[in-house]
Every structure is written in structure tokens, then in C-alpha cells.
SERO-4910 file (N, C-alpha, C, O; in steps of 0.05 Angstrom, whole numbers):
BEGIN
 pado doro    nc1    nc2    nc3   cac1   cac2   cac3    cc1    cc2    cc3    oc1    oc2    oc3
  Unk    A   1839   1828   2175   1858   1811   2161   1854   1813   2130   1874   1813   2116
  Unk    A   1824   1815   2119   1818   1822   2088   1841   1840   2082   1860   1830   2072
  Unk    A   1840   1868   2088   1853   1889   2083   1878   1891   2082   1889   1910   2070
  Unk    A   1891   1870   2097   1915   1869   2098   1935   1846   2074   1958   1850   2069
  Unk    A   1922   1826   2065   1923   1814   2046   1910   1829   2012   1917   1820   1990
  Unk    A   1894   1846   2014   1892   1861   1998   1907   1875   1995   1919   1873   1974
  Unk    A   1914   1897   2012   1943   1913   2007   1975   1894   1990   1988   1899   1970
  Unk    A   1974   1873   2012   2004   1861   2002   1995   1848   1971   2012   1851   1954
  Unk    A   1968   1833   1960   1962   1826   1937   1963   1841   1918   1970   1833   1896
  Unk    A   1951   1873   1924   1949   1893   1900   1984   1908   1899   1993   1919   1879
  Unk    A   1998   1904   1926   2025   1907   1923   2041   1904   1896   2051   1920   1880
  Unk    A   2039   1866   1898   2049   1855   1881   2035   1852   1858   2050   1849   1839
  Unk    A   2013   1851   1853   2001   1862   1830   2018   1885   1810   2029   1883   1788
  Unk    A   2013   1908   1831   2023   1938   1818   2057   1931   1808   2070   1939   1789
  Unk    A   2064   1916   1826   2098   1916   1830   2097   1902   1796   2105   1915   1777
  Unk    A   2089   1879   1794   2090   1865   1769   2079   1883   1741   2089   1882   1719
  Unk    A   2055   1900   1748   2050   1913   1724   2065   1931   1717   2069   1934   1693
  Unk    A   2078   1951   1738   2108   1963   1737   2121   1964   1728   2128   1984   1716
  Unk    A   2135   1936   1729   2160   1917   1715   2141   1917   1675   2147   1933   1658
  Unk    A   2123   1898   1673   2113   1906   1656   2123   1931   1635   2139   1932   1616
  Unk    A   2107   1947   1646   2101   1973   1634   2123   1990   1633   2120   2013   1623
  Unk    A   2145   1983   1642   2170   1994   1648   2162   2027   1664   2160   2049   1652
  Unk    A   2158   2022   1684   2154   2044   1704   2161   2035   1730   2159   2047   1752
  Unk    A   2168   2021   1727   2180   2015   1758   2203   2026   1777   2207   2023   1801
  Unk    A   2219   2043   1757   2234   2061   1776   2217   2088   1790   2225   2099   1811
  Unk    A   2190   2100   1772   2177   2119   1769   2158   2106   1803   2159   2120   1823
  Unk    A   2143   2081   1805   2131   2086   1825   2144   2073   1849   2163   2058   1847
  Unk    A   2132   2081   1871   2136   2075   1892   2115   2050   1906   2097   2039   1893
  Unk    A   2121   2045   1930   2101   2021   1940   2072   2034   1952   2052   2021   1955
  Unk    A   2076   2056   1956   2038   2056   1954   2028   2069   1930   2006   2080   1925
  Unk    A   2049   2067   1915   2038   2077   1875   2022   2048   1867   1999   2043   1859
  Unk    A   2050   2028   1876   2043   2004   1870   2019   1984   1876   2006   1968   1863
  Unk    A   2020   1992   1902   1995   1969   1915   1957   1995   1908   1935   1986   1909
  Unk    A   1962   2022   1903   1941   2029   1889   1934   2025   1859   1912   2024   1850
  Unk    A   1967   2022   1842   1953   2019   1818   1948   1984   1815   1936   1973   1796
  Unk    A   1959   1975   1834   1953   1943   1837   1914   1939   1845   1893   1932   1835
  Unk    A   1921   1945   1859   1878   1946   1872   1864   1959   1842   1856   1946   1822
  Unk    A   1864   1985   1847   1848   1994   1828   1848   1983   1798   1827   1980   1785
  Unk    A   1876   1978   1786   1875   1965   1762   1865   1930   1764   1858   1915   1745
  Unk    A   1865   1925   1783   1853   1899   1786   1824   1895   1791   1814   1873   1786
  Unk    A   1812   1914   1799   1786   1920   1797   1772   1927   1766   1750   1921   1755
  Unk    A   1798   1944   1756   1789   1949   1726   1782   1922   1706   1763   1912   1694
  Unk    A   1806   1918   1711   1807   1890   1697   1787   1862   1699   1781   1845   1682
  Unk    A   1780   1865   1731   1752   1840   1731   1727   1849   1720   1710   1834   1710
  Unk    A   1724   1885   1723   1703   1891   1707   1700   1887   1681   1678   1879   1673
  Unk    A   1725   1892   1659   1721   1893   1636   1717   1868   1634   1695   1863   1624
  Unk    A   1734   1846   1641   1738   1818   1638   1702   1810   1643   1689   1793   1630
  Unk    A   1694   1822   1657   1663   1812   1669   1644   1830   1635   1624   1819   1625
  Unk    A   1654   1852   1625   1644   1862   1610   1641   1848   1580   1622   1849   1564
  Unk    A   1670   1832   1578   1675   1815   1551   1666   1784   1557   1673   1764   1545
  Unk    A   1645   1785   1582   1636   1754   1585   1655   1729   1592   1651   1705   1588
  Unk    A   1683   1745   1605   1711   1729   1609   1701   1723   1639   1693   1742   1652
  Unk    A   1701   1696   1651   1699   1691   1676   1731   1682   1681   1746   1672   1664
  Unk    A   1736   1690   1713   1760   1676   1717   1754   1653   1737   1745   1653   1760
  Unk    A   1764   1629   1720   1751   1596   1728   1769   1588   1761   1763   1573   1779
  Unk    A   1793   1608   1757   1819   1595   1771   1832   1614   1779   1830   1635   1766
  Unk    A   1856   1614   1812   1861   1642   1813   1878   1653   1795   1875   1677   1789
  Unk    A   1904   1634   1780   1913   1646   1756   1906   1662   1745   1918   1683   1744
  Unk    A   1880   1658   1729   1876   1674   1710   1866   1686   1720   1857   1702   1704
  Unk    A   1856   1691   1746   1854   1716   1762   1865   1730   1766   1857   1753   1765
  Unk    A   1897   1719   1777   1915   1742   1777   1931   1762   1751   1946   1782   1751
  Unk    A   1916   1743   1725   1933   1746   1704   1915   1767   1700   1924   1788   1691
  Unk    A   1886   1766   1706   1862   1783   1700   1874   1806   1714   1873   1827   1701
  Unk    A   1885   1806   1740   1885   1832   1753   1916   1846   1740   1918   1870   1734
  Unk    A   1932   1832   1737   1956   1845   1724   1953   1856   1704   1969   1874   1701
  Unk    A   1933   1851   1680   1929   1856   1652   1911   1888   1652   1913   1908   1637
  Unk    A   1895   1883   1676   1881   1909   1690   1901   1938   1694   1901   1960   1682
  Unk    A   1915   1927   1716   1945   1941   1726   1949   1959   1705   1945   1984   1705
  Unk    A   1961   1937   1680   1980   1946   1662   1959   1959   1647   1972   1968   1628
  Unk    A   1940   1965   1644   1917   1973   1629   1915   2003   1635   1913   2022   1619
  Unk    A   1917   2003   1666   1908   2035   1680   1938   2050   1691   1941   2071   1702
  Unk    A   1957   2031   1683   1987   2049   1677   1991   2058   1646   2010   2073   1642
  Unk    A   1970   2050   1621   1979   2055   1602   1961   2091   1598   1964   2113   1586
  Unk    A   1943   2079   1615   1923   2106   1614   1934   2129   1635   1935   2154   1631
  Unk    A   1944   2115   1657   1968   2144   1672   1984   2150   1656   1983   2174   1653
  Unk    A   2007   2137   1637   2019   2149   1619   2012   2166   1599   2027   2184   1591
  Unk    A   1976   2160   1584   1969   2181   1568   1961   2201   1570   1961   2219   1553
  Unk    A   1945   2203   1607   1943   2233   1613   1968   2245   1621   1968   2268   1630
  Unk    A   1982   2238   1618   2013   2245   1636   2018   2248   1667   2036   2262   1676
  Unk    A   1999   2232   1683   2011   2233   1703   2029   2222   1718   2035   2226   1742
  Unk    A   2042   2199   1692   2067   2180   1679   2083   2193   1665   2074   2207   1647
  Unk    A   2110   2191   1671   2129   2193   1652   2127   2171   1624   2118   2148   1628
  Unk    A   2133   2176   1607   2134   2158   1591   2159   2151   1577   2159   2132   1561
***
């Protein structure tokens, strides 16, 4: 059941950093729910790196979106993004 609420959470994660980043016609839904997971992993590390705890899930999720949008800015600079 973990796995399956992780998929649909990093879904919407990716889906929202997407929109964001204006790439959302560019990915698809398992673009989305991987750059959702993995950029959300990015993001609690750095967040854990700059001594940012997240108190609440908000700023958890805001933590994992800010991630997202973090590791779509870096797919766009190697170009494996359109930009």
C-alpha cells in the first residue's frame, strides 16, 4: 500500500512542478510521478542540508515541489528538457 500512495503522491508532486516549470505538455505521467519522487527526495535532502526541518505536511509538500521544480530546472540544463 506504501508504494502505491507514493506513486500517486510523487504523481502529483511532478504534475504540479510541471505546471510550474512550464513543461507540462513535454512530460508524461510516469515523467511526472519520477520527477515527482526523485525531486522530492532532492529537496528533503537539501532542505535537511540548509538545517530546514519540515514541522508540518505543507511545508512538506511545498519542500517536495520546490525539489521537483529544482531537478526539472537541471533536466532542462543538461537538455534532456526542452526549454
Amino acid at each position: 500500500m506504501g508504494w502505491i500512495i507514493t506513486i500517486v503522491v510523487g504523481g502529483v508532486i511532478g504534475w504540479l512542478a510541471s505546471i510550474l516549470a512550464k513543461t507540462n505538455a513535454q512530460m508524461g505521467i510516469i515523467a511526472n510521478v519520477l520527477v515527482g519522487i526523485v525531486g522530492s527526495a532532492l529537496g528533503h535532502w537539501l532542505a535537511g542540508l540548509l538545517g530546514l526541518a519540515s514541522a508540518n505536511i505543507i511545508i512538506s509538500l511545498l519542500v517536495s515541489v520546490v525539489g521537483a521544480v529544482l531537478l526539472i530546472a537541471v533536466l532542462k540544463a543538461v537538455g534532456i528538457l526542452k526549454k
